[in-house]
C-alpha positions as CSV (number, residue, x, y, z in Angstrom):
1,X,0.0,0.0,0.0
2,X,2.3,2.6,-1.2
3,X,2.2,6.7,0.0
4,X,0.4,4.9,4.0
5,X,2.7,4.8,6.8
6,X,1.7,1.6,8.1
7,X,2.5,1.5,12.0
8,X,0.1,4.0,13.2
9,X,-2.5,1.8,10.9
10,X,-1.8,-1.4,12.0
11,X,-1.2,0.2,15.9
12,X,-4.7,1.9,15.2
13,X,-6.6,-1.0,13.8
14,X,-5.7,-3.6,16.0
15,X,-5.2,-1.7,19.4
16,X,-9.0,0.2,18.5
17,X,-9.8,-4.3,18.1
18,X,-8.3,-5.1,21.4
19,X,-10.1,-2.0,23.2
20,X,-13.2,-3.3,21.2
21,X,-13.1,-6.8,22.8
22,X,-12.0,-5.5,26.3
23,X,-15.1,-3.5,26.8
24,X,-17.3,-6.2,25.0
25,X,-15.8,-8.7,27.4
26,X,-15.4,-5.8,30.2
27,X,-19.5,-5.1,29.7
28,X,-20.6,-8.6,29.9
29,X,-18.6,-9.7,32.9
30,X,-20.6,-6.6,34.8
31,X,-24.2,-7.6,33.5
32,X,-23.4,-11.4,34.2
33,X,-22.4,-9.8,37.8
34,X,-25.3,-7.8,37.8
35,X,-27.1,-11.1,37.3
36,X,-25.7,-13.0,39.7
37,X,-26.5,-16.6,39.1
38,X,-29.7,-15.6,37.3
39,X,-28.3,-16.4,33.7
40,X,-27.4,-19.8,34.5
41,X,-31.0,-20.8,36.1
42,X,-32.8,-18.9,32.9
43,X,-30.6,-21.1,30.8
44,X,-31.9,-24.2,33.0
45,X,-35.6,-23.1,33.4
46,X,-36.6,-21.5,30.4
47,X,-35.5,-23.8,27.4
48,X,-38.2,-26.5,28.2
49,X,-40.1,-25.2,25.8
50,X,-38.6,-24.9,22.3
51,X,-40.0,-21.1,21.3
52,X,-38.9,-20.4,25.0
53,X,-35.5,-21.5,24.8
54,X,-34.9,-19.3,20.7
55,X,-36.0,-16.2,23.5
56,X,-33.6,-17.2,26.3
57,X,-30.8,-17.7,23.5
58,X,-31.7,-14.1,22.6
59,X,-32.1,-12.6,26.0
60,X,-28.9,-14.3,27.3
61,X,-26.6,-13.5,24.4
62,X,-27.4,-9.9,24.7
63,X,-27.0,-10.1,28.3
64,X,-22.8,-11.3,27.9
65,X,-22.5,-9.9,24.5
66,X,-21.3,-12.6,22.6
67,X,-22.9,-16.1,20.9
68,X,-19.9,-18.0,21.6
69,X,-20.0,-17.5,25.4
70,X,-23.7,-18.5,25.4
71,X,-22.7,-21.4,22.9
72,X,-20.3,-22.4,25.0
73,X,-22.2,-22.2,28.2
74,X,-25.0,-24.8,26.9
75,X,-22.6,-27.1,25.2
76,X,-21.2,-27.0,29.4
77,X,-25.1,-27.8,30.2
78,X,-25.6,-30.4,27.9
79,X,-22.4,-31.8,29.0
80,X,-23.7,-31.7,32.5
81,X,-26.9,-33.5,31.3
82,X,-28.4,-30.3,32.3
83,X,-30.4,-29.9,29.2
84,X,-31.1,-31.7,26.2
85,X,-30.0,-31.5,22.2
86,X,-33.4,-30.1,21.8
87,X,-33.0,-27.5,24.1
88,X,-29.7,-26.7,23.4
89,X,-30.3,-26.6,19.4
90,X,-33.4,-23.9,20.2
91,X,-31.1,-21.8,22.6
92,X,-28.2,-21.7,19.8
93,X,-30.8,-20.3,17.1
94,X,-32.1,-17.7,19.6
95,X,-27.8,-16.8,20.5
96,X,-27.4,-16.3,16.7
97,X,-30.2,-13.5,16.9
98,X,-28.9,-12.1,19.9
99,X,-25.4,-11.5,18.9
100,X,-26.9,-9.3,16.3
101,X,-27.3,-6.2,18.6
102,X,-24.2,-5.3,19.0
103,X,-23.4,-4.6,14.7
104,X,-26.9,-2.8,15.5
105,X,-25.6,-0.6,18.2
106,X,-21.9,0.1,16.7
107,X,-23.8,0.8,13.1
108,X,-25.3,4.0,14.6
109,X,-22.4,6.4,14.1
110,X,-24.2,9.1,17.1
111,X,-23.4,5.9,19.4
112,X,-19.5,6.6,18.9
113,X,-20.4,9.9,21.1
114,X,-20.9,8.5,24.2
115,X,-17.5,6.7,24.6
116,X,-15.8,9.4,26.7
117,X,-19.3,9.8,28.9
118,X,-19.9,6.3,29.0
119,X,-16.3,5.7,30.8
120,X,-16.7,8.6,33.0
121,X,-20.3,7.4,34.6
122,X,-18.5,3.8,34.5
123,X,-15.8,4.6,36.7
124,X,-17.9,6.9,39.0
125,X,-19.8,3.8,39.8
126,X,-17.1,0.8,39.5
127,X,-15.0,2.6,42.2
128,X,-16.7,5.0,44.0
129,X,-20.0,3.7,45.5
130,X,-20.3,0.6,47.7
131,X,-23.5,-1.7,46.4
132,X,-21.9,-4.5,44.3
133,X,-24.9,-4.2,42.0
134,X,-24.0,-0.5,41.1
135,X,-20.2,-1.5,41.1
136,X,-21.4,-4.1,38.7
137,X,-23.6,-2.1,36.5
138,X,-20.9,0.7,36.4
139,X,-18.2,-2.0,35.2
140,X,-20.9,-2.6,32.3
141,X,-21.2,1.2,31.6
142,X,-17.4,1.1,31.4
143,X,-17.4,-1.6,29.1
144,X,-19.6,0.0,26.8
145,X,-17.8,3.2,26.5
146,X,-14.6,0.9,26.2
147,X,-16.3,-0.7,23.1
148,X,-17.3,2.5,21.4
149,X,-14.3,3.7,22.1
150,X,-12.3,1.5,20.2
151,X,-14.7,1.4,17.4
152,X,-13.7,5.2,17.0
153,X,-10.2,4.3,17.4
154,X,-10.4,1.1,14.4
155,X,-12.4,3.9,12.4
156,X,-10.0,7.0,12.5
157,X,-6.7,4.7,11.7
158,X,-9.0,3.0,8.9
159,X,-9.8,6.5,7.5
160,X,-6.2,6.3,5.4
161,X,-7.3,2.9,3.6
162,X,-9.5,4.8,1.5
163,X,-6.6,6.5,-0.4
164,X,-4.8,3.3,-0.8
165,X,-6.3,1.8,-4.4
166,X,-4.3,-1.6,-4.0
167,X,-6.2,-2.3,-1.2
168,X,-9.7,-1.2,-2.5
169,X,-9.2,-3.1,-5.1
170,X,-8.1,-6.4,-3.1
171,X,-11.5,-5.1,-1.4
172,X,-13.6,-4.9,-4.5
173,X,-12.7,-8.1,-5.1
174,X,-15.0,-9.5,-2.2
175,X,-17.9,-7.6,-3.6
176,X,-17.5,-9.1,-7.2
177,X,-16.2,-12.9,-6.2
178,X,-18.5,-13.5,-2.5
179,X,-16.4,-16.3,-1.8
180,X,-13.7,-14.9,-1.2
181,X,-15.1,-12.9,1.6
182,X,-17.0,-15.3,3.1
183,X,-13.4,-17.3,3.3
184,X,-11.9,-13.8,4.6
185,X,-14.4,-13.3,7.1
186,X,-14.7,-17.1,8.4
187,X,-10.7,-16.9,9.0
188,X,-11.0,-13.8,11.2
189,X,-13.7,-14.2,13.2
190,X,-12.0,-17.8,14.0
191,X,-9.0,-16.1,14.8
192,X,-10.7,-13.3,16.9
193,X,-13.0,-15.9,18.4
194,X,-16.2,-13.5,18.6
195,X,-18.6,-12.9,15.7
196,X,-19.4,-9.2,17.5
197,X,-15.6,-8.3,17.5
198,X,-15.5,-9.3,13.6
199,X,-19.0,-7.7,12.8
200,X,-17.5,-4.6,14.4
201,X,-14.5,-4.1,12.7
202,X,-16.4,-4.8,9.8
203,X,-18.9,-2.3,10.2
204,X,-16.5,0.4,11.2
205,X,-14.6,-0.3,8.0
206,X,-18.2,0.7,6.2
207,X,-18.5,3.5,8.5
208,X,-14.9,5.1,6.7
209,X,-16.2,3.9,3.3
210,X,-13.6,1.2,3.0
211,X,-16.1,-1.3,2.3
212,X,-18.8,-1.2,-0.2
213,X,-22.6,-3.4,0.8
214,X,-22.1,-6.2,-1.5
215,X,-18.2,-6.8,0.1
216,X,-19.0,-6.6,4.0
217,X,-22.1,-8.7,3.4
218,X,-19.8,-11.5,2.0
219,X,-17.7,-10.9,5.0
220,X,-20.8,-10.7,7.0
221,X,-21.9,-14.4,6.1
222,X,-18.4,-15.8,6.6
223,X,-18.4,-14.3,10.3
224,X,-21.5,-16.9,11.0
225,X,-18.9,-19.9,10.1
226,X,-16.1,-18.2,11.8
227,X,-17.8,-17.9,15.1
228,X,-18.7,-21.8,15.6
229,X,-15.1,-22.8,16.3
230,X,-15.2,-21.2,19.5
231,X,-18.0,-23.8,20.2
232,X,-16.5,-26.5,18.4
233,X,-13.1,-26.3,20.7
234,X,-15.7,-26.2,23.9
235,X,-16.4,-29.8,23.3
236,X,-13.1,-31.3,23.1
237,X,-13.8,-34.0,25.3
238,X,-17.4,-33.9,26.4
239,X,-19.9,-36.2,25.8
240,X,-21.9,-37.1,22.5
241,X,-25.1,-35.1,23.3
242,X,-22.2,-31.8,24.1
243,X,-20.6,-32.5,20.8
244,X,-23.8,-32.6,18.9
245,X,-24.5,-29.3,20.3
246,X,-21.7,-28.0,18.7
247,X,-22.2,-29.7,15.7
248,X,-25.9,-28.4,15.5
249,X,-24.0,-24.8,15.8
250,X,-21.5,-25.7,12.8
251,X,-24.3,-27.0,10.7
252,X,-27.1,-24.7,11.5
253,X,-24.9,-21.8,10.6
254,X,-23.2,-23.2,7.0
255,X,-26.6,-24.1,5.7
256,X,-27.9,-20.9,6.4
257,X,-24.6,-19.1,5.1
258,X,-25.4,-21.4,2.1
259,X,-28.8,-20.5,1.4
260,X,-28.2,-16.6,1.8
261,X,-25.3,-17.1,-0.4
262,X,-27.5,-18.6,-3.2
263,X,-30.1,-15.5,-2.9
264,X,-27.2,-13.1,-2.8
265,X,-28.5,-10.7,-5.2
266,X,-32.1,-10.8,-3.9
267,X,-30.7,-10.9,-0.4
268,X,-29.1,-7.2,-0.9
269,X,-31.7,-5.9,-2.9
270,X,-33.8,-6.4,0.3
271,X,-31.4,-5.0,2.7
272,X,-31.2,-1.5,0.7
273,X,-35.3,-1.7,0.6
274,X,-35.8,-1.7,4.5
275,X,-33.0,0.4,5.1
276,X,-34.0,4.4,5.6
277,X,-31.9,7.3,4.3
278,X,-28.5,8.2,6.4
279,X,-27.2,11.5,6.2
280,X,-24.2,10.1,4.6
281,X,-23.4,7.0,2.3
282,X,-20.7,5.5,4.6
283,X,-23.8,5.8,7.7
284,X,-25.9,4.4,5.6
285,X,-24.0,1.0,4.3
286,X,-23.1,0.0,8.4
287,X,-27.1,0.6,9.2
288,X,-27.2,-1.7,5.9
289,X,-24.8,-4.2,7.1
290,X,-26.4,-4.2,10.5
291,X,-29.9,-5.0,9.3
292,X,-28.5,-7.8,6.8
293,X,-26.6,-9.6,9.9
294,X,-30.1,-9.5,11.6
295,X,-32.2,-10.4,9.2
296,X,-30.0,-13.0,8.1
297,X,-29.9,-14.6,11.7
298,X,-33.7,-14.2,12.3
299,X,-34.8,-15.1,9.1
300,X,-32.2,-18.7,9.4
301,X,-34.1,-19.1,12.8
302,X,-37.9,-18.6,11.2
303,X,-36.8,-21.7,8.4
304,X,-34.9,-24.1,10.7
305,X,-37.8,-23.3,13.6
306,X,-40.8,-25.5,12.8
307,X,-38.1,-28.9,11.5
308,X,-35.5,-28.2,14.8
309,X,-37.0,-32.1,15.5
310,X,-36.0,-32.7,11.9
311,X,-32.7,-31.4,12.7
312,X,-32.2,-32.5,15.5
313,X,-32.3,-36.3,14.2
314,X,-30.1,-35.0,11.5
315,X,-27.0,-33.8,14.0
316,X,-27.9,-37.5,15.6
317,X,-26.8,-39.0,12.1
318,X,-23.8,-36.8,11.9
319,X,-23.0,-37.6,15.2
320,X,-23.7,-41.0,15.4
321,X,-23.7,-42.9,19.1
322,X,-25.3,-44.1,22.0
323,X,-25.3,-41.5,24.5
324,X,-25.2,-42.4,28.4
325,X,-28.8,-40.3,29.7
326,X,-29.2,-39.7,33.6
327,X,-32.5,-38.2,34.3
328,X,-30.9,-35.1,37.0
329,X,-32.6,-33.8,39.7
330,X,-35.4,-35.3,41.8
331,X,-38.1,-37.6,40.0
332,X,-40.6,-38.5,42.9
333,X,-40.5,-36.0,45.6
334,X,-42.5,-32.8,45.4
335,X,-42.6,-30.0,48.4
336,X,-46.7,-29.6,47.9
337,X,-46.5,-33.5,49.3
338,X,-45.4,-32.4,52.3
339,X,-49.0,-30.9,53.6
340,X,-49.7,-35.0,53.8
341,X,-46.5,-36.2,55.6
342,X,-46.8,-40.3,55.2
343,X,-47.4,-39.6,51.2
344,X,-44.3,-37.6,51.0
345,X,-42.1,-40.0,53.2
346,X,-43.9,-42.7,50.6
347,X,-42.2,-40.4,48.0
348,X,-39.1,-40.0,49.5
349,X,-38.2,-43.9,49.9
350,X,-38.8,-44.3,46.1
351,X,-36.8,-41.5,45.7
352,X,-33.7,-43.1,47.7
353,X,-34.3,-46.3,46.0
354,X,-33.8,-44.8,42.9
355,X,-30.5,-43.0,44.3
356,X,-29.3,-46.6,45.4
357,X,-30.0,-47.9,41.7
358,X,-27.8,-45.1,40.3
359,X,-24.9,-45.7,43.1
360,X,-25.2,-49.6,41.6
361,X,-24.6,-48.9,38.3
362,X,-21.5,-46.8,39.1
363,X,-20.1,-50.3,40.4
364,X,-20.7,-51.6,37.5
365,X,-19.2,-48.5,35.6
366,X,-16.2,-48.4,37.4
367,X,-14.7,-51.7,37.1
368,X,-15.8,-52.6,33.3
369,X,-13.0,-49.5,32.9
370,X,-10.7,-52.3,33.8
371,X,-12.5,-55.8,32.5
372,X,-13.2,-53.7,29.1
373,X,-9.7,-51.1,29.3
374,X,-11.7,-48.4,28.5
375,X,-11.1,-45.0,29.9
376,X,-14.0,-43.1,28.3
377,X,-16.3,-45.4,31.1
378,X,-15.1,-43.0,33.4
379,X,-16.7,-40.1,32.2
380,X,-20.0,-42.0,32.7
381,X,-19.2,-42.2,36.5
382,X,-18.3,-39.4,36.8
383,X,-21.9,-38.0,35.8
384,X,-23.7,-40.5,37.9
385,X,-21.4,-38.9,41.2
386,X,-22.8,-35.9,40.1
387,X,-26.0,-36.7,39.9
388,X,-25.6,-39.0,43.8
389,X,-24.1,-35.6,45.0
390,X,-27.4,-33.7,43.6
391,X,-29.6,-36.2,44.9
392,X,-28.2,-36.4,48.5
393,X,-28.6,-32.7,49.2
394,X,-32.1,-32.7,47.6
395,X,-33.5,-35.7,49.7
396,X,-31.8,-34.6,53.2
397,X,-33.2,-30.9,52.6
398,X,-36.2,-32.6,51.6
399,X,-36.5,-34.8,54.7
400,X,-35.1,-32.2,56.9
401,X,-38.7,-30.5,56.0
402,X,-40.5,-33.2,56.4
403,X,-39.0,-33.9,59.6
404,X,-40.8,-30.8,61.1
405,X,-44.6,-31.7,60.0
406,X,-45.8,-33.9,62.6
407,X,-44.7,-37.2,61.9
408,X,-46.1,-40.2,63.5
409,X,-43.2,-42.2,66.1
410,X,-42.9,-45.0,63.1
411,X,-42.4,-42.8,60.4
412,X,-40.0,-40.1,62.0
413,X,-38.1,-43.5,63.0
414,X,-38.2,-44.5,59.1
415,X,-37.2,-40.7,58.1
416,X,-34.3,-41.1,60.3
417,X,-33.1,-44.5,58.7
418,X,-33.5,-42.6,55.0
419,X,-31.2,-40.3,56.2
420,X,-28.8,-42.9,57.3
421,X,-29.5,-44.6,53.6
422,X,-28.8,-41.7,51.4
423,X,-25.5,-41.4,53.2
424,X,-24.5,-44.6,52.8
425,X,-25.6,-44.8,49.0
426,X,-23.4,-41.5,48.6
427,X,-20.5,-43.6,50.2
428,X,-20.7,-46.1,47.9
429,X,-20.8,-43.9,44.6
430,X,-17.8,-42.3,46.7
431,X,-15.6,-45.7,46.6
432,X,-17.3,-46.5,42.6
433,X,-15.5,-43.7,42.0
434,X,-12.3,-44.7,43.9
435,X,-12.1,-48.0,42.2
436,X,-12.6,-45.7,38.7
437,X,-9.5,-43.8,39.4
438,X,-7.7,-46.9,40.4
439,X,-8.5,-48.5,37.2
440,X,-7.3,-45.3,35.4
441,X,-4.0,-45.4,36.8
442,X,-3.6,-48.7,35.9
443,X,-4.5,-48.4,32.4
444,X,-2.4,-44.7,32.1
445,X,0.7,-46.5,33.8
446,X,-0.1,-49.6,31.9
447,X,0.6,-51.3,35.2
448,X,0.5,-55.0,34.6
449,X,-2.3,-57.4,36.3
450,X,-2.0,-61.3,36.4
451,X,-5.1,-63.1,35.0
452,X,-4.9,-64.6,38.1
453,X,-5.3,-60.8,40.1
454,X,-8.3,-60.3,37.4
455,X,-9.8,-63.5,38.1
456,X,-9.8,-62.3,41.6
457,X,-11.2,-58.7,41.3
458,X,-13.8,-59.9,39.7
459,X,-14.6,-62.9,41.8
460,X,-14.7,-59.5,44.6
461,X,-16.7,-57.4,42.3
462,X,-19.4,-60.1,41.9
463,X,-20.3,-60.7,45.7
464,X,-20.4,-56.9,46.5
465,X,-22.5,-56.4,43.7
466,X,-24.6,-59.6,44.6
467,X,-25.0,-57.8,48.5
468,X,-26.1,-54.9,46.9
469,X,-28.5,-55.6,44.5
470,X,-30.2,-58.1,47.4
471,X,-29.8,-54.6,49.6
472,X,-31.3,-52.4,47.2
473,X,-33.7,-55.0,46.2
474,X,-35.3,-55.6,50.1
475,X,-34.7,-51.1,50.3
476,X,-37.6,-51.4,47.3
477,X,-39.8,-53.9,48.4
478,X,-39.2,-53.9,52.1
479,X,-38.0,-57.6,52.1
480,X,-36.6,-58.7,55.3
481,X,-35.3,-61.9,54.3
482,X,-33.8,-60.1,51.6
483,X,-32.0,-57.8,54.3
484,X,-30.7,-60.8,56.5
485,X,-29.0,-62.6,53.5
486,X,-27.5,-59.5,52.9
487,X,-26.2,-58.9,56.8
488,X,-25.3,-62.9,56.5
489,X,-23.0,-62.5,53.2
490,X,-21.4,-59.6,55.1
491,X,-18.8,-62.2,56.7
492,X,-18.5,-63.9,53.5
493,X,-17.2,-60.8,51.6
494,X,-15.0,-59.5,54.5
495,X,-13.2,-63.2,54.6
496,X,-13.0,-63.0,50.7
497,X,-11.4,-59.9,51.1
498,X,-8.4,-61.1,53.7
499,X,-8.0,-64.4,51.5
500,X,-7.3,-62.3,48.4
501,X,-4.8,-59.7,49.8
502,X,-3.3,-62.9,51.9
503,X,-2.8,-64.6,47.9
504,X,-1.7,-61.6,46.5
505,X,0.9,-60.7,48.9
506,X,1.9,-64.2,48.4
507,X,2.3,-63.6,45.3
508,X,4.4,-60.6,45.8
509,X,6.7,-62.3,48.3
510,X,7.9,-64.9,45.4
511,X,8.1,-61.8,43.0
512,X,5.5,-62.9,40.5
513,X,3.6,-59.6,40.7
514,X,4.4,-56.1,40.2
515,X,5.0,-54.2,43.2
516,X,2.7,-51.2,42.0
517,X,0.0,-53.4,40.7
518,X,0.0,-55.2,44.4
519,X,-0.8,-52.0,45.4
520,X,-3.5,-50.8,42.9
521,X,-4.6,-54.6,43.1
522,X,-5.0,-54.9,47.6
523,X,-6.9,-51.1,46.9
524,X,-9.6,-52.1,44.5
525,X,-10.3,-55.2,47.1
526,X,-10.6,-53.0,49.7
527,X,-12.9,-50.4,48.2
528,X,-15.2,-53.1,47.5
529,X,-15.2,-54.5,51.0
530,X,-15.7,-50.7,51.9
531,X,-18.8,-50.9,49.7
532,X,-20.1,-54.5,50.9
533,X,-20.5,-52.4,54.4
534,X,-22.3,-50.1,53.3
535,X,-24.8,-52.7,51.5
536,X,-24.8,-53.7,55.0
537,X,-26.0,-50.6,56.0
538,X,-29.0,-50.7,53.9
539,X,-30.7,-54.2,54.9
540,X,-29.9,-52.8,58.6
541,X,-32.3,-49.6,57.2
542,X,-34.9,-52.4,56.3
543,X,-34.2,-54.1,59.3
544,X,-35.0,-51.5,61.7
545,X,-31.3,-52.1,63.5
546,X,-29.9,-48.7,62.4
């Protein structure tokens, strides 16, 4: 670009970026703040309902100023089981609407005004008045004012392109061959990470006259591509329903992109139709570009919106898989049961039952990562803990409740043995766990086990998990004879237990076994005879001996 001094273009352009991205980042921190834990919860609450969750995508993306955060956040929920491809598909079309505002607000050039105002309220309320709410709100203020003020910055050391005709040229080039912007402006906003960030620069270019309607609308288009990397990188190593999320993101985007790209021509002719008169020609192509990266995302939302089940199944062929699904929260109990006490204990045991059926299947879990060597088990335990951790608070605040309605002598004595039930049931996802991250170690340090010290795990593993099934069993159905077979196979498992570590320190002794796999090996034995008491435990529950 000969006759432009380039350092105070390139120290413009990209330090006017950064302030861009600071105060977009700066301004969503203080309204998540400002929030509280009030975004996550909407995100949780709100998306049952399809049309609910396109608003909550909207309301939330506005809220932290970005469609990658929120993408990110419900690939993290879905990952968490906390809510479903469904959900998370209709959330992502309503994030794609919301991250539209920004291009809105940057496009009006009058907005650039209130940069230097904006700061000043900011910091008069970030650091000098005491309610974290206004301290929050003021960091928002700042961040706004940060924003605008590098999008005045990116437009003033753009200003000097418009002299340079190599680079309107390169420019034109976008406007007569859309492919190469929508490349230009998929490979940026990946780099950049935010479609806002890329939307802006873009717009601020339009503002200066750098950029003519037909070329930032190609770079426009590529910015929706662009922006699902962010998402994509999120679910490195999350489960298959997270990964479709992403997926969903990826595809939902480039089929749009591909439509709109198709209907170019038509597309813009639109665009300059609903557009009113600016005062200049610059003004007028960002209020242009603005509208078209709305319209574009809404419109993509109103033709995907009555087939998202369609779609859905279509991101489940992509992604092909069986997916591991743990129903989370409480199932049975309901705090309106507790105005009839005995009908809300009722609901509480099948509740704990339920608990002790999960805790099971982590047993289950847990060593098939050893019998199967298969790591990626381990994730799957992982979400049942989660969901044993979830359950235990929610039945002991339940039952604490309970507790104070009146209850009957017999049925404040069976509260009391829940109680003593759900902590044991946590115990034993506790030690499914242990035995997980023992069966890790051994895999990862490709520690070496005897078929012998296999045979002998899972002669362990298939008397614990004989105790507890009878234990969970006679918990269901009340079964006392159930309960005293499990109490009776108590001694079996504990004398099973010493007999194996007695063999495999044998074994040791005349060196035929790694030292570190003894030691791995006489663990896993011992987390199972852990859990064999704890089965115990629960036929003393049914018992009445706790």
């Amino acid at each position: 670009m000969e006759g432009i001094d380039l350092k105070p273009l390139l120290f413009g352009a990209f330090g006017g970026l950064g302030l861009f991205i600071f105060g977009m980042q700066l301004m969503a921190e203080g309204l998540q703040k400002a929030a509280g834990d009030k975004l996550r919860r909407i995100l949780e609450i709100l998306t049952t309902n399809r049309f609910m969750a396109v608003i909550t995508g909207i309301i939330v993306t506005v809220l932290v100023q970005s469609s990658s955060t929120t993408t990110v956040m419900i690939v993290g929920f879905v990952n968490a089981g906390l809510m479903t491809l469904t959900q998370a598909v209709g959330t992502i079309f309503g994030a794609n609407i919301g991250t539209t505002i920004t291009a809105q607000l940057v496009s009006f050039k009058g907005f650039t005004e209130l940069a230097l105002p904006a700061i000043a309220v900011g910091v008069v309320l970030s650091f000098f008045t005491k309610k974290r709410f206004y301290k929050y709100l003021g960091q928002a203020i700042l961040g706004f004012g940060v924003l605008f003020l590098g999008m005045n910055t990116m437009s003033a050391s753009l200003r000097v392109l418009r002299t340079a005709p190599g680079f309107m040229a390169f420019i034109a080039n976008f406007g007569q061959i859309p492919i190469l912007g929508v490349i230009a402006g998929a490979l940026f906003t990946m780099a950049v990470q935010s479609s806002s960030a890329a939307t802006g620069v873009v717009v601020a270019m339009t503002l200066e006259g750098v950029l003519t309607l037909d070329s930032a609308l190609a770079l426009i288009l590529g910015s929706n591509i662009g922006t699902c990397v962010t998402a994509m990188l999120a679910s490195i190593g999350t489960n298959l329903t997270a990964r479709r999320a992403a997926v969903s993101h990826v595809v939902f985007n480039v089929i749009g992109v591909v439509i709109f790209f198709i209907i170019l021509k038509p597309f813009t002719d639109l665009v300059v139709l609903i557009t009113p008169t600016m005062k200049t020609e610059a003004e007028l192509v960002a209020r242009q570009v603005a509208n078209a990266h709305t319209l574009f995302n809404i419109t993509n939302t109103v033709i995907f919106f009555p087939f998202i089940n369609q779609f859905v199944n279509l991101i489940k062929k992509l992604v092909p898989g069986e997916e591991l699904i743990i129903e989370r929260g409480v199932k049975f109990i309901d705090r309106r049961m507790l105005k009839t006490p005995s009908i809300a204990l009722g609901a509480a045991e099948k509740e704990v039952v339920r608990m002790a059926e999960i805790s099971n299947k982590m047993i289950t879990d847990a060593i098939n990562i050893l019998f199967e060597n298969r790591v990626d088990i381990r994730k799957d335990v992982a979400q049942r803990e989660e969901v044993i951790d979830e359950l235990e608070k929610e039945i002991a605040t339940y039952l604490a409740e309970l507790s104070n309605k009146g209850l009957t002598g017999k049925d404040s004595e069976r509260l009391t043995m829940l109680l003593h039930a759900v902590n044991d049931i946590e115990r034993i996802g506790d030690h499914s766990e242990n035995i997980a991250d023992l069966c890790i170690a051994k895999i990862e340090n490709e520690v070496p086990f005897s078929d012998k010290a296999r045979e002998e795990i899972r002669e362990m593993y298939e008397a614990v998990l004989k105790m507890t099934n009878k234990a969970i069993t006679a918990l269901k159905e009340n079964n006392l004879e159930l309960a005293r077979q499990v109490v009776e196979e108590d001694d079996i498992v504990d004398e099973l237990e010493k007999k194996l570590r007695n063999k495999h320190i044998e074994r040791l002794n005349l060196g035929l076994c790694h030292p570190t796999a003894g030691v791995v090996f006489l663990d896993i034995i011992s987390n199972f005879e852990r859990i064999g008491d704890h089965a115990v435990n629960l036929a003393q529950v049914v018992l009445g001996e706790m």
